[in-house]
C-alpha positions as CSV (number, residue, x, y, z in Angstrom):
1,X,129.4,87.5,93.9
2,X,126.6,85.0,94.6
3,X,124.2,85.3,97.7
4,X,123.9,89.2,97.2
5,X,120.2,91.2,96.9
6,X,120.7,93.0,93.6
7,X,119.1,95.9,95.3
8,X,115.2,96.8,95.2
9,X,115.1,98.8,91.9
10,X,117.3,95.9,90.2
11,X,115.3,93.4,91.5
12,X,113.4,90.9,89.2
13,X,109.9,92.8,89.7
14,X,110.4,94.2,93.1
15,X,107.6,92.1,94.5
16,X,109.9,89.0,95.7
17,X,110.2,87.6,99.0
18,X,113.7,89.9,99.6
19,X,111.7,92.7,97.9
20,X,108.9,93.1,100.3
21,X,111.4,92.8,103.1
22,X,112.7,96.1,101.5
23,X,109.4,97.6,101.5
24,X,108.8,96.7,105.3
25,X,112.0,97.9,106.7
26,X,111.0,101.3,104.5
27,X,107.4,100.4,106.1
28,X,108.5,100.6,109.8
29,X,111.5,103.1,109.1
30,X,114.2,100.2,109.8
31,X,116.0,101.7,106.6
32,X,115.7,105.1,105.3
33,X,113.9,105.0,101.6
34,X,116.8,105.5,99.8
35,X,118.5,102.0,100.8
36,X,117.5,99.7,98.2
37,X,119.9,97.0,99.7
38,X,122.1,96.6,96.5
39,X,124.8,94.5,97.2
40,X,123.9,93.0,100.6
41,X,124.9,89.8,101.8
42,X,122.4,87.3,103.1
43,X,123.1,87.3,106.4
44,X,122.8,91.1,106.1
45,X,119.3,90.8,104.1
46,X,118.7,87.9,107.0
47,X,118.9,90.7,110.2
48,X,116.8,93.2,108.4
49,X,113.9,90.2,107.9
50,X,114.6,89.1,111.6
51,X,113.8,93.0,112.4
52,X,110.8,93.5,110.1
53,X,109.3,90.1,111.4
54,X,109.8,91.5,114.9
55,X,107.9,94.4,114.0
56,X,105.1,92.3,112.0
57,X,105.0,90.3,114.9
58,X,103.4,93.3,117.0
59,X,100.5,93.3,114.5
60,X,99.5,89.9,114.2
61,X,101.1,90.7,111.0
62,X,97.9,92.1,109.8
63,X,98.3,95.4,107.8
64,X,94.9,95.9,109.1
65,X,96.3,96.3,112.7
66,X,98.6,98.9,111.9
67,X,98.4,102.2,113.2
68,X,96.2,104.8,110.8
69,X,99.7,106.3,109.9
70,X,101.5,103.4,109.1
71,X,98.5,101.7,107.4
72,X,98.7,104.7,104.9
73,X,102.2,104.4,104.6
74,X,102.0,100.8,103.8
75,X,99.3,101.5,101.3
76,X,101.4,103.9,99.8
77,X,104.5,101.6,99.3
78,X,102.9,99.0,98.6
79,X,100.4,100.8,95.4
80,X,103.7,102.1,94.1
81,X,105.5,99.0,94.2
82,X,103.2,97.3,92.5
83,X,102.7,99.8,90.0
84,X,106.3,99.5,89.2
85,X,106.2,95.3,89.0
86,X,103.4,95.4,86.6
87,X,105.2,97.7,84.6
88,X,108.0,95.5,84.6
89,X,106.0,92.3,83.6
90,X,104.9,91.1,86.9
91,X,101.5,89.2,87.2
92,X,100.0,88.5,90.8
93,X,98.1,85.3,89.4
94,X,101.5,83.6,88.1
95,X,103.9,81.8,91.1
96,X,107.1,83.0,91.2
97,X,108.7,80.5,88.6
98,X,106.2,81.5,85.9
């Protein structure tokens, strides 16, 4: 079926617009770490960016101007997600189409 997240661990290199959505709804505790997502629609995907945005939204979207605890966390997500692109292939000096 077309218009479905393959899921965080299945996705291209994890580090795609839908897969940092992931990581901020693990981030703010929207979705418990063991939802990767697979299989949701995009209107489903769509709420959990609307809710994550929300929650950006009360930090200037800033990781900076998160709370110690949270900036830790998102540290933590975020070094082992991109960990896990690079392994997969992933290069932060290419766009997305390269």
């Amino acid at each position: 079926m077309d218009n479905v997240y393959p899921g965080f661990s299945n996705d291209k290199h994890g580090i795609t617009q839908l897969g940092r959505i992931v990581l901020d709804g693990w981030l703010f505790g929207l979705i418990p770490e063991t939802e990767e997502c697979t299989g949701w629609q995009t209107g489903r995907m769509q709420n959990l960016m609307e809710q994550v945005q929300a929650e950006w939204d009360k930090y200037s979207n800033l990781p900076s101007r998160l709370p110690a605890d949270l900036r830790q966390r998102h540290a933590d997500l975020y070094d082992r997600a991109i960990k896990t692109a690079r392994d997969k292939g992933w290069d932060p000096e290419l766009g997305e189409d390269e």
